[in-house]
C-alpha positions as CSV (number, residue, x, y, z in Angstrom):
1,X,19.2,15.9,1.6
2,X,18.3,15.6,5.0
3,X,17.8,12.1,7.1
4,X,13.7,13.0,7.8
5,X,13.4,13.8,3.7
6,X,14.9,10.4,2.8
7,X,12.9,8.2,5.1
8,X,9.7,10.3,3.5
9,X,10.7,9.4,0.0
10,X,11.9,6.2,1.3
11,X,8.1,5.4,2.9
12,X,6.5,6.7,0.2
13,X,8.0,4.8,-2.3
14,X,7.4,1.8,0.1
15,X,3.8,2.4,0.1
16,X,3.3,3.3,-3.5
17,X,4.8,-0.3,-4.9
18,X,3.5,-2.4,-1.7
19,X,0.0,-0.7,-3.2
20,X,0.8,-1.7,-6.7
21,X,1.7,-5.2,-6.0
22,X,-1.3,-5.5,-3.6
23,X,-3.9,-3.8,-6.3
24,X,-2.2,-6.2,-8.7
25,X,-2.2,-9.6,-6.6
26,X,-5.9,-8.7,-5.5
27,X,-6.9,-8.5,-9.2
28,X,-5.4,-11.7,-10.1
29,X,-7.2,-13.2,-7.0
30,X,-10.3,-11.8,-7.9
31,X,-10.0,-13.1,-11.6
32,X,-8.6,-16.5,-10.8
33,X,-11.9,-18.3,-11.9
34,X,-11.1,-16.8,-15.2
35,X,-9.2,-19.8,-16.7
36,X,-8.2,-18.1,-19.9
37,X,-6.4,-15.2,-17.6
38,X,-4.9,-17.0,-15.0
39,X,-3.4,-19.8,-17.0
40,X,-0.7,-17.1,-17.9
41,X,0.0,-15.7,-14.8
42,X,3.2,-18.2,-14.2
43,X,2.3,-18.6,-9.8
44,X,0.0,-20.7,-8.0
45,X,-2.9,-18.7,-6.1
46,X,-1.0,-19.8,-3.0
47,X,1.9,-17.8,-3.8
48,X,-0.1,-14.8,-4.8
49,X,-2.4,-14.9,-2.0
50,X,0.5,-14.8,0.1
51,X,2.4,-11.9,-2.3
52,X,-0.8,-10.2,-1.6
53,X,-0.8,-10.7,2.3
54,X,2.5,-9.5,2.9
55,X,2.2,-6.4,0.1
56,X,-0.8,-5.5,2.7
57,X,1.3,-6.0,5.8
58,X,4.2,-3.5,4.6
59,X,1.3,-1.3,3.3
60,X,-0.2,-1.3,6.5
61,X,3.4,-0.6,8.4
62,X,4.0,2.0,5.8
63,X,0.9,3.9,6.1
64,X,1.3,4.5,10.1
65,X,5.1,5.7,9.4
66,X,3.8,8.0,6.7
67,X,1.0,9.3,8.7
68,X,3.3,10.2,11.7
69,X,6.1,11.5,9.6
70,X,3.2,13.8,8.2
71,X,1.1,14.5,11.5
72,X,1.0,18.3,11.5
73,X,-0.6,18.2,8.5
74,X,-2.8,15.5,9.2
75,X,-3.7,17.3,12.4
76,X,-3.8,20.7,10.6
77,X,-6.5,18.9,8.5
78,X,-8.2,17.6,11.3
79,X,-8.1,21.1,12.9
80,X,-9.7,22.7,9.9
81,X,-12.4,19.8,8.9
82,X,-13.7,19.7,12.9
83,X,-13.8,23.9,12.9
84,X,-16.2,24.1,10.0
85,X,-18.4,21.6,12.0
């Protein structure tokens, strides 16, 4: 496998779990005034809130590798959305 195919797979597996964990942290945020959820989940809303901060900090560095290890298609997209304009 080539060195540009294993940092794709590499990023894209970055950003998929940093999504999960972010989608997950920002649930039990959200539902922390539920007291008969959040009584199981076995960290304090600090530590989730900062779980959640940093999942969206390597979400955020993931998603500008991935986009410019996949800019030809991106622009290709562009190219063809801005054409039928």
């Amino acid at each position: 496998m080539s060195s540009e195919r294993v940092v794709r797979a590499a990023t894209s597996i970055v950003l998929f779990f940093s999504w999960l964990l972010t989608i997950f942290s920002g649930t039990i945020l959200l539902l922390k005034s539920s007291v008969a959820l959040y009584q199981y989940v076995p960290l304090s809303t600090d530590i989730v809130a900062d779980i959640h901060t940093y999942a969206g900090f390597v979400m955020f560095g993931s998603s500008i590798i991935h986009v410019y290890l996949n800019r030809r298609a991106v622009l290709a997209y562009l190219k063809r959305i801005v054409g039928k304009v």
